[in-house]
N, C-alpha and C positions, 0 to 999 in steps of 0.2 A: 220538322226538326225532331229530333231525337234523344231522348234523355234517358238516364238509367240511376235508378233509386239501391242504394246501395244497404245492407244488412248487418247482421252476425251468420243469416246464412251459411248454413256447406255449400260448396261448390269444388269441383272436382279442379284439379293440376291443371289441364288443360282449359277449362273455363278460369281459371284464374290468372294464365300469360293472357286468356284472350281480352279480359276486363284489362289488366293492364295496359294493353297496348294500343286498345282505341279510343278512336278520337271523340269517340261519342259524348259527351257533358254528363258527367259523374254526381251525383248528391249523394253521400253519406249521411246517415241517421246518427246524432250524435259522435259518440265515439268511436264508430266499426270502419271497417274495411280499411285503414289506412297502408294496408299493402297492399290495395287495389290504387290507390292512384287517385283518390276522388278529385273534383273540382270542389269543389265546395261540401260543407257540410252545413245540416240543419238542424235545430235546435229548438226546441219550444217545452224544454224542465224549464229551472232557473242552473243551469249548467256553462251558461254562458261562458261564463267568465274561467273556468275548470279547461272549460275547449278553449280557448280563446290561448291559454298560458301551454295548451299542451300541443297544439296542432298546427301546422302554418297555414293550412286552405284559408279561404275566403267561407265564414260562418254567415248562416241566414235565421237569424235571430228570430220568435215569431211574440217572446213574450217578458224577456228578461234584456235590460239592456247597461251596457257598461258603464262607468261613470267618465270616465273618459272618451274624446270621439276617436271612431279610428275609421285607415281605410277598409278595415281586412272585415268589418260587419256589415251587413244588410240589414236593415227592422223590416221584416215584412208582417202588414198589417194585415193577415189574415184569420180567419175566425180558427179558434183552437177546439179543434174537435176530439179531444182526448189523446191524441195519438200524435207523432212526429211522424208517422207513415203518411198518415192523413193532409198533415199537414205540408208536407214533401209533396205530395199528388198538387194539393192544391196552387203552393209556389210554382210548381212548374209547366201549370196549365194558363195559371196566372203571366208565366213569361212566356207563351204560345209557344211550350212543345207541343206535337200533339201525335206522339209514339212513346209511352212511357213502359218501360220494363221493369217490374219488380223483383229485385234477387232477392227477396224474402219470402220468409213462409209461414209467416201467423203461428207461429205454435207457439211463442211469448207469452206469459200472465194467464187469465182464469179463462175458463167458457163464455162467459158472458162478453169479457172484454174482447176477446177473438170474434165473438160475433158481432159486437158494437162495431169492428173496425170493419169488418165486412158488408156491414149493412152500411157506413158510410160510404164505403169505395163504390157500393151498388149503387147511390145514390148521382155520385159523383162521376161514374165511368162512362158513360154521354159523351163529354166532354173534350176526351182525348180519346185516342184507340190504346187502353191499356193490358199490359200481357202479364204474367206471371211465369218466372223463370222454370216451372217446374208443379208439379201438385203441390202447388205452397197453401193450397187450404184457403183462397179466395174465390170467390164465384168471377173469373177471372178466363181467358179463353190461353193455352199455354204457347209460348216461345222458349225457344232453348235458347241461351246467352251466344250462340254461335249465328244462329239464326236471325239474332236480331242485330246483330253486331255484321252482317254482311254490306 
C-alpha cells in the first residue's frame, strides 16, 4: 500500500493537480497542504484542538487530546520523536504502508534539528521502501510525485 506524507513543500502546477487527484492516502503534517486534498492529518504539538476547529480531515493525534470524544480523531500511541514528520513515518508503517513518499524537504528549523530528523528516518527507513519527492535533504533514495503516483 501506498501512502504520501504531505508538507509546506514547493511543488510545481503540475505536481500539484497530480497530488490532487490521486487516490493514493494523503497525511498532512499539521496545518499544510489543504489544497492538496489530504486524508487525514497529523498532529503531535498540542495543536490539536486549533486543527481540529480549523480543518474537516480526519486528525491523528499522537500527544494532545480533546476533552470531548469525537469521531474525526485518532490517538495514536506512538513514541514522539521530535518531529510530526517522524511521526507520520511512524503512524503509517504502523498501518502497513510500505511505499511512503515525502513531499518535504528538511530545510525547516536549525542544523542540528534537520539532522536529528534525518538520523531518525535513517534509523527507521528499513521498514518501509521510503522515497523523497525531490533533493529534500534526506538520506533518502528520490521519486518524482508523478512517478510515484503511477
Amino acid at each position: 500500500m501506498k501512502a504520501i506524507i504531505l508538507t509546506y513543500a514547493p511543488i510545481s502546477e503540475q505536481e500539484r493537480s497530480i497530488l490532487q487527484e490521486t487516490k493514493i492516502y494523503k497525511l498532512a503534517l499539521n496545518q499544510h497542504s489543504r489544497e492538496l486534498r489530504p486524508n487525514a492529518r497529523i498532529v503531535s504539538d498540542y495543536v490539536l484542538e486549533k486543527i481540529y476547529n480549523n480543518y474537516p480531515e480526519k486528525i491523528i493525534s499522537v500527544r494532545d487530546t480533546l476533552r470531548q470524544k469525537s469521531n474525526r480523531v485518532e490517538y495514536f500511541d506512538g513514541e514522539f520523536k521530535g518531529a510530526t514528520i517522524l511521526a507520520a513515518i511512524d503512524y503509517l508503517v504502523y498501518k502497513k504502508y510500505d511505499e511512503i513518499l515525502l513531499v518535504g524537504n528538511n530545510t525547516v528549523n536549525n542544523e542540528q534539528f534537520k539532522n536529528d530528523v534525518k538520523q531518525e528516518i535513517d534509523k527507521i527507513k528499513h521498514k518501509a521502501k521510503i522515497f523523497q519527492y525531490s533533493n529534500g535533504n534526506f538520506n533518502l533514495a528520490v521519486k518524482t510525485i508523478s512517478e510515484f503516483c503511477e
